[in-house]
C-alpha positions in Angstrom: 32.0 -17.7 -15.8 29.6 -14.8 -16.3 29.1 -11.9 -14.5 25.6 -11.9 -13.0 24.8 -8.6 -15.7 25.8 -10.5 -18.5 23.9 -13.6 -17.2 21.0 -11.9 -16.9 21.1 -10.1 -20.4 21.8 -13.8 -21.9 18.9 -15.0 -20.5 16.4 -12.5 -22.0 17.9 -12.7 -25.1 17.6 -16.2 -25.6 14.4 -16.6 -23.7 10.7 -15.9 -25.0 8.8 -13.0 -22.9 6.7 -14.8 -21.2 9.5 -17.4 -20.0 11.9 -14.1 -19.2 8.2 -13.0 -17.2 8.2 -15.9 -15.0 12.1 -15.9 -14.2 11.2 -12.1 -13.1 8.6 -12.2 -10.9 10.3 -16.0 -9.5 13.4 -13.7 -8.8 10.5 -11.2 -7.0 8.6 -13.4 -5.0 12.2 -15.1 -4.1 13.3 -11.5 -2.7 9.8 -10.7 -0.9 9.9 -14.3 0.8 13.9 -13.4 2.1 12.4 -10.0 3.2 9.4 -11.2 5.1 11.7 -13.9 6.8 14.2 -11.1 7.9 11.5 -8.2 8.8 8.7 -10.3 9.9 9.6 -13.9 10.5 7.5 -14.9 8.2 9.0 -18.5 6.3 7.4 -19.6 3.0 8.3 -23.0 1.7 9.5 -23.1 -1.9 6.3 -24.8 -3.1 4.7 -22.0 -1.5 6.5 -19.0 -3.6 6.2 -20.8 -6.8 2.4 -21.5 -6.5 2.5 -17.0 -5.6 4.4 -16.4 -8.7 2.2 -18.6 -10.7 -1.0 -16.8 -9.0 0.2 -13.4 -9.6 0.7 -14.3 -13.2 -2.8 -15.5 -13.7 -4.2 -12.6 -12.2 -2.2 -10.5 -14.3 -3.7 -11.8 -17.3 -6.5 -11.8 -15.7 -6.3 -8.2 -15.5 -5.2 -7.0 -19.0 -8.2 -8.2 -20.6 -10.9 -6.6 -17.5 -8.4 -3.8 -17.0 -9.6 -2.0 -20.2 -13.5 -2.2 -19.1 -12.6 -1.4 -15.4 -10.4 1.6 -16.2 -13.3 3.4 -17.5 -14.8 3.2 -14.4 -11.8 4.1 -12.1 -10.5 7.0 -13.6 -12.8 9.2 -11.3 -12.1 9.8 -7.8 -15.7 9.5 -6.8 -17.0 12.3 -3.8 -18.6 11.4 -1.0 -22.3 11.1 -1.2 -24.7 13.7 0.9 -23.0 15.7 3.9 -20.0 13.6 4.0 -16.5 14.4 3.8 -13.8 12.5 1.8 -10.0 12.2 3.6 -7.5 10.7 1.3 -4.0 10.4 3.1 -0.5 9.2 1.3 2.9 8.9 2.4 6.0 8.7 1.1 8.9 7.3 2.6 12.7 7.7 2.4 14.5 4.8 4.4 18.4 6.1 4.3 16.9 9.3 6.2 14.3 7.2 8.0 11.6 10.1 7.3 8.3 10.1 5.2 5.8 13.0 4.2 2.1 12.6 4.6 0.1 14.0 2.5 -3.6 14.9 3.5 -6.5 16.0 1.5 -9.8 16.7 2.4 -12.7 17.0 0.4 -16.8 17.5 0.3 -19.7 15.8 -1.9 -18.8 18.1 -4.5 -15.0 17.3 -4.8 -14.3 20.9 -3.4 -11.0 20.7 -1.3 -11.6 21.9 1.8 -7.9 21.5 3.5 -5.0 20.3 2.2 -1.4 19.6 4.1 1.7 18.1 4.0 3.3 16.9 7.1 7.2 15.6 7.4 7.5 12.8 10.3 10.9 11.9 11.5 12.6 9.0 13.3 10.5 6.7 11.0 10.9 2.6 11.4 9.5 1.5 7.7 6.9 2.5 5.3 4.6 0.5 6.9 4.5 2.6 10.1 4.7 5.8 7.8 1.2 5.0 5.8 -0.5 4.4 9.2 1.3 7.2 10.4 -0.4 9.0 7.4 -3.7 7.6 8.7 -3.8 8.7 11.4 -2.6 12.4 10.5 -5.7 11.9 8.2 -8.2 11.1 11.3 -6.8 13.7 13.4 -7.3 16.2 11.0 -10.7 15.3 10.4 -11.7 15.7 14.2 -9.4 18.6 14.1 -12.0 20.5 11.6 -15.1 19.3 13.3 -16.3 16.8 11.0 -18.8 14.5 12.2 -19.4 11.8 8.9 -16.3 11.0 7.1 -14.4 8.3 4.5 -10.9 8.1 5.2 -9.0 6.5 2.3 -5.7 5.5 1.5 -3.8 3.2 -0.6 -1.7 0.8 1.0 -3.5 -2.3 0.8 -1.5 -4.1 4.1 -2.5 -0.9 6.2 -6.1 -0.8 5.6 -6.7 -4.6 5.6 -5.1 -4.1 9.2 -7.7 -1.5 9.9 -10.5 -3.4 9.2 -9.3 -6.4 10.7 -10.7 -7.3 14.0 -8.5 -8.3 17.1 -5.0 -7.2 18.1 -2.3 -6.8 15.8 0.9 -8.1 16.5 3.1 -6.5 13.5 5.4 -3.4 14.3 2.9 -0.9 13.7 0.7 -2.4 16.4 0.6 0.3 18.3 -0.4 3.1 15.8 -3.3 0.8 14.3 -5.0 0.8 17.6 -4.5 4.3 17.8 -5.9 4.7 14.7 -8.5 2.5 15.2 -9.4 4.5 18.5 -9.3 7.9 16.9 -12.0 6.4 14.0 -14.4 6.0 17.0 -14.6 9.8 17.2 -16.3 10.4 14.0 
């Protein structure tokens, strides 16, 4: 019997791209669906990750033939329009050390950076918690400096959908969106 290694370099040397494609992002979705069950209890029926897999392919297409006419027009970080200021926060986040870094940036209509910093968090649960973390290290700053008419933006699509979302959350970084959605009240 094969090692998995060699099993896996058999298969995309006698499959066609697009077949070794689907087996790739099958073996994906398979490994996000185990890791929602574990972190979130989340269960996805196996009809349910293929019909993902087959969704994400489309829109991968999809995207290589608008993704040349987009890219044009998202190349520029666009500044925020009159007296506004622009916050864009990041984190990154190491897991064996269960630490992340933010990184803040802070910038007027005319892309001028006003502040910058880096900040190190410790005692960090996931990288969920350490992009809202990040978010609300961006907020604070901004009431911090004094601004009164800001964008905060960031680009961890599950953190700002939660954000946005009305209601409780229920997830692990419960707490720190309703801080976050607190602090947002200030500006």
């Amino acid at each position: 019997m094969l090692d998995c290694k060699e099993g896996l370099k058999h298969m995309f040397e006698s499959h066609s791209i697009s077949k070794c494609r689907l087996i790739v992002y099958a073996l994906w979705a398979i490994w996000n669906s185990r890791n929602r069950f574990i972190h979130e209890e989340e269960v996805r029926s196996g009809s349910q990750v293929a019909e993902f897999v087959l969704n994400y392919l489309k829109e991968l297409d999809y995207l290589k033939v608008s993704l040349l006419v987009e890219r044009l027009h998202m190349a520029r970080w666009d500044a925020p329009v009159g007296s506004r200021f622009k916050i864009n926060f990041d984190a990154a986040y190491k897991k064996h050390r269960k630490e992340s870094y933010s990184g803040l940036v802070v910038k007027n209509e005319k892309a001028e950076v006003i502040c910058s910093k880096t900040v190190r968090n410790v005692n960090i649960s996931s990288v969920f918690a350490a992009e809202v973390i990040a978010c609300i290290q961006a907020l604070d700053l901004g009431i911090h400096l004094g601004l009164k008419d800001v964008i905060v933006e960031g680009d961890f699509q599950t953190v700002i959908q939660k954000l946005q979302k009305e209601g409780d959350d229920r997830s692990e970084i419960a707490v720190y969106i309703k801080y976050s959605k607190y602090q947002s009240l200030k500006f």
